[in-house]
N, C-alpha and C positions, 0 to 999 in steps of 0.2 A: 477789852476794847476801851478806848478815850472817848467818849459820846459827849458832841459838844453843844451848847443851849445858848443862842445867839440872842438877844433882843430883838424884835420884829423892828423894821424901821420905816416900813412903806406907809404912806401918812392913813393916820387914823388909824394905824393898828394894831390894838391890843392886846391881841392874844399870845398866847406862848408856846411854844412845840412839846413841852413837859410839863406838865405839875408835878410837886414833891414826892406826891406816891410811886410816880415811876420811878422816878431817880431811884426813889428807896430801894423797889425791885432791882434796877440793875447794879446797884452796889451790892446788895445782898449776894447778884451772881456774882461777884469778884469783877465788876467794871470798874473805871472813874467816868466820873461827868463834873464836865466844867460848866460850870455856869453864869455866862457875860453880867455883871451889877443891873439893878432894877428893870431883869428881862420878865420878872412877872408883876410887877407892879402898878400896872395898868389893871390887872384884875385885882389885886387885893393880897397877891403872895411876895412874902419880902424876901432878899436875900437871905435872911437867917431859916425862913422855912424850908430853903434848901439849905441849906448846910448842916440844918437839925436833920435831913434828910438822907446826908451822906456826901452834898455836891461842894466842888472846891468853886467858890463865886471869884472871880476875877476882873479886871477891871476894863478890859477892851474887847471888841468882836474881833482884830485885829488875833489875839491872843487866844480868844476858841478858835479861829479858823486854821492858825498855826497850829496849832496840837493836836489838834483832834483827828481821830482813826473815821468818826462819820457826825452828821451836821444833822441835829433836826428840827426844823423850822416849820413855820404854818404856809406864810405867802411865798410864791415864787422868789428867788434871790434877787436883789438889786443891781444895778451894773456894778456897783463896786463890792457886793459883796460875791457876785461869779468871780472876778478879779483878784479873789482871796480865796477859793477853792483852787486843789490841785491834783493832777493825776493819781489816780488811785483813792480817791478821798472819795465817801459817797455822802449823801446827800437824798435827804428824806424830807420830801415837803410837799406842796401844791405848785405845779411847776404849769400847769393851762399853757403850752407852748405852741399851739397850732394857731394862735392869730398873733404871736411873739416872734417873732425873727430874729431880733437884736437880741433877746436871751438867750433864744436859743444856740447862735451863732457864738455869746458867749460862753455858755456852758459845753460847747464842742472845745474849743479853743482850750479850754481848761482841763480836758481829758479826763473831768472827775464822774464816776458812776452818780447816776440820778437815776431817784424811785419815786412816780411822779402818785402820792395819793389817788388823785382822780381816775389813774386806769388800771391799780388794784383789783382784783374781782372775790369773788366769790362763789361758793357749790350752789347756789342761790340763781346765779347769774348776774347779780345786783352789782352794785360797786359800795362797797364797807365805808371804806374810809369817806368817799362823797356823799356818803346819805346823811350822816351828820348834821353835816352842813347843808345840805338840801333842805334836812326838813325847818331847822333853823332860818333860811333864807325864805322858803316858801310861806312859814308862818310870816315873818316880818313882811312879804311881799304884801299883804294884804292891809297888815297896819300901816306901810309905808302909803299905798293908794288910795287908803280911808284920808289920812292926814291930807295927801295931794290935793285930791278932791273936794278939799276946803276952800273957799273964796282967797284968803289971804294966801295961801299957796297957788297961787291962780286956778286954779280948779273951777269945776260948775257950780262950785254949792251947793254939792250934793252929800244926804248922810246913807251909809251903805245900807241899812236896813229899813230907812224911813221912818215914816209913823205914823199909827192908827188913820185910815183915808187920805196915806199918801204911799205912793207906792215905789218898791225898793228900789234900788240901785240893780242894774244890770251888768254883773261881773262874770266876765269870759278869763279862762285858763284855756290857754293854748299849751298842751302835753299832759298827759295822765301818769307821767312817774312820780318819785318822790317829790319833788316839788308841786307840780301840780297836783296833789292828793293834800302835802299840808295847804297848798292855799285854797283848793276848795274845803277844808272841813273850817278853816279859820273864816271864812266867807259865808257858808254857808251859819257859823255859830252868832254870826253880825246880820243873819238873816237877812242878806243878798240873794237875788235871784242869781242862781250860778248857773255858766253851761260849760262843759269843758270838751274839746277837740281832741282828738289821739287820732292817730294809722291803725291803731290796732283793735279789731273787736275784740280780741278776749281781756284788753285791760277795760276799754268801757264795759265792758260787763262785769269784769269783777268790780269799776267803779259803782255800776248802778247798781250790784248789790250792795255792797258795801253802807248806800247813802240814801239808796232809794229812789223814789219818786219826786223828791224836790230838787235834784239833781238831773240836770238835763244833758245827755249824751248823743254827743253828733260827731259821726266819722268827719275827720278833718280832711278835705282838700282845699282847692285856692276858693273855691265858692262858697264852700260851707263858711271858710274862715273870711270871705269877705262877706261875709251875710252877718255874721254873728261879730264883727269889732263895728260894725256898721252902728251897731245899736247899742254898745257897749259901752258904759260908763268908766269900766276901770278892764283891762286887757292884761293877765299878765302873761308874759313870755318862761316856758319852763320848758322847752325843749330841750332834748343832749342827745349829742351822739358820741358818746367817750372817746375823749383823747383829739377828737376832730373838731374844724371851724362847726359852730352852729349854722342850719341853714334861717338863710332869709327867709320869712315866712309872712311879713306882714308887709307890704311896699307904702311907699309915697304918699298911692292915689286912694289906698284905704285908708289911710289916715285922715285924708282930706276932706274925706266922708263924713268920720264923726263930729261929732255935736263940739263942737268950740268948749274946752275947759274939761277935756275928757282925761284920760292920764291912761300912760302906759307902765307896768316896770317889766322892765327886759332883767329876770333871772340868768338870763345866758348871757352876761356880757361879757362872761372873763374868758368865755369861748367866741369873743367876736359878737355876739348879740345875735338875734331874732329879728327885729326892725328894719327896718332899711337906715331909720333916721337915727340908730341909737350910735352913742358915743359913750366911752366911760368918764363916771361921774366920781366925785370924792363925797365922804361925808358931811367934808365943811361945806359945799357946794354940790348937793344931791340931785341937784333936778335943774332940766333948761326946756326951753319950750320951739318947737318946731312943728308948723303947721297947726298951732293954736292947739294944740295938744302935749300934755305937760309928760315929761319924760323924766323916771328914775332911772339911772344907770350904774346903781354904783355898784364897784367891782370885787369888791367884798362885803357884803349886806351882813355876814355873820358877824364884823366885827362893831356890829352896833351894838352887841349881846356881848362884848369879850369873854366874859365869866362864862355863862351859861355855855358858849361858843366851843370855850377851852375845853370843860369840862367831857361834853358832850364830843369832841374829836379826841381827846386822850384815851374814850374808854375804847375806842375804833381804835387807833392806833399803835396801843400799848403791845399787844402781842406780836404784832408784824415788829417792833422796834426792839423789844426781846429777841427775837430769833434772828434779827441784822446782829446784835447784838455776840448773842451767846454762838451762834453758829460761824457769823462772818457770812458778809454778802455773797460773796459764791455759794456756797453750800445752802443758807436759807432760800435764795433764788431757785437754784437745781432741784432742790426739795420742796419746793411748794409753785405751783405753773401758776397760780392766782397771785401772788406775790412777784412772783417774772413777768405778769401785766401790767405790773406797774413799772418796770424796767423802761425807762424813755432814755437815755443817754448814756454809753458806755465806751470807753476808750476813742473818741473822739468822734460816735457814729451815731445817729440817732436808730435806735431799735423797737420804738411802735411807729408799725406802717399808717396810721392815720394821718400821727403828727408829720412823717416824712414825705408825706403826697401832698397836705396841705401847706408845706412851706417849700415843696419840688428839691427837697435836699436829699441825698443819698440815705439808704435803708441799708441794717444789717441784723440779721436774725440774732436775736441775745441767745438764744439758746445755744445757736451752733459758737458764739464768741467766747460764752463760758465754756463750752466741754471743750471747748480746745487750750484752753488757756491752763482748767483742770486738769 
């Protein structure tokens, strides 16, 4: 197979779908991999690390898109690079298509197979490829609110742990999964009073073992969660429901409530957000304020880390991209049902029922599309 390695272009973002070590593997199986000029150079890998690695570096995305047997990328495709995918061509990356219309619509139109990271799963139940990045995003959630919560960033002026006869900052996590787990242990390490929300009692209970008694755990409904952002110096949003719109969890009128210079960051934006008031944010311009409450939204937070970010998603995604690879995506799909979870787009149908009910566009079972197709 032709495995092709495109430059990220969505701003601010540096990561890259391969590091050299894979490449090496899949040359070693008997692949090629193209690899678009200074697509890892944002982190620190040159063109020559891939080519010491086995990859042919070429000069346009124009030129992997054209070639290549399948595409792997980090962020969702851009409109001009769906435009440059084609039938039968698959495509491996973070595709968040359930608050995206316009991509998605373009990637139907394109007819090409898309394996969306985020609904990937696991014998676990987890999701592999998004815990990664979760927990990357969850840690940054907290340094990002610490920062917010600074006077010059319009924040209260408040320090997340305090100090000696002054007392800590009040930090609420709304979700007890991977994200919300690194931003309570990163909150809790800045000695923030933390309290965190979930539906589920057997995650708060594995949290409160987990963390103990300085961890405070309250079943999440509308009251619990408007009692506790009520008082809340920093809120961060870590809800998910894979593959689907995040639900609104926080409105208006609880915002309205807190303390002037409070800060939210919405983890779930690239799923539509958590907030009522959230909107996505870029790096260069991270935060805006609404109802006197400072809002992070930015829509890839792991790419503040690109290094650490890359590293940390190639070691998740490396086998699943071998077995697209060595097997061919039919075969690897039919052969592994966790890897078929990640199946979002195929011959011009969308096939997770989440994303197809959230965007009211027609569903098709992947499973039945490949065994008939095999």
């Amino acid at each position: 197979m032709l495995v092709g390695l495109p430059k990220e272009i969505k701003n601010q973002e540096y990561r890259v779908g391969m590091v050299p070590a894979i490449v090496r593997e899949l040359v070693k199986d008997g692949h090629e991999v193209l690899v678009e000029t200074n697509a890892g150079s944002g982190i620190g890998i040159s063109d020559e690390d891939y080519e010491n690695a086995g990859a042919l570096v070429v000069d346009t995305a124009e030129e992997v898109f054209a070639r290549s047997d399948m595409i792997v990328k980090v962020k969702e495709p851009q409109p001009n690079e769906c435009k440059m995918l084609r039938e039968g061509q698959v495509l491996f990356t973070y595709l968040h298509l359930a608050p995206d219309p316009e991509q998605a619509k373009l990637l139907l139109a394109s007819g090409c197979t898309a394996i969306a990271y985020e609904t990937v799963t696991d014998r676990h139940g987890t999701l592999p490829l998004l815990s990664p990045m979760s927990e990357v995003a969850g840690r940054l959630s907290i340094q990002a609110g610490a920062h917010c919560l600074e006077k010059p960033q319009g924040g209260s002026g408040v320090l997340l742990g305090g100090v000696p006869g002054v007392s800590p900052s009040n930090v609420v996590v709304i979700g007890g999964g991977v994200v919300g787990t690194n931003a309570i242990r990163m909150a809790m390490g800045k000695e923030a009073h933390v309290t965190v929300l979930d539906k589920s009692l057997y995650r708060l209970k594995e949290l409160d073992f987990q963390f103990g008694s300085k961890l405070n755990t309250i079943f999440a409904t509308e009251e619990t969660i408007e009692e506790y952002v009520h008082d809340a110096d920093l809120v961060v949003g870590a809800v998910l429901v894979p593959g689907a719109a995040a639900p609104k969890l926080v409105n208006r009128n609880m915002l309205k409530q807190m303390r002037p210079g409070s800060v939210v960051v919405d983890v779930a934006i690239d799923q539509g957000g958590c907030f009522d008031t959230s909107r996505p944010t870029t790096h260069t311009e991270p935060t805006f304020i609404e109802e006197n409450i400072v809002h992070y939204c930015v829509a890839n937070m792991p790419g503040a880390v690109p290094r650490t970010a890359t590293f940390a998603l190639n070691n998740a995604t490396y086998p699943f991209i071998l077995a697209l690879a060595n097997h061919g995506y039919q075969a690897a799909l039919l052969a592994d049902h966790h890897l078929m979870n990640g199946l979002n787009v195929h011959q011009g149908y969308l096939t997770y029922d989440a994303v197809a009910r959230d965007l009211g566009l027609p569903y098709k079972d992947a499973k039945e599309m490949l065994t008939t197709v095999v």
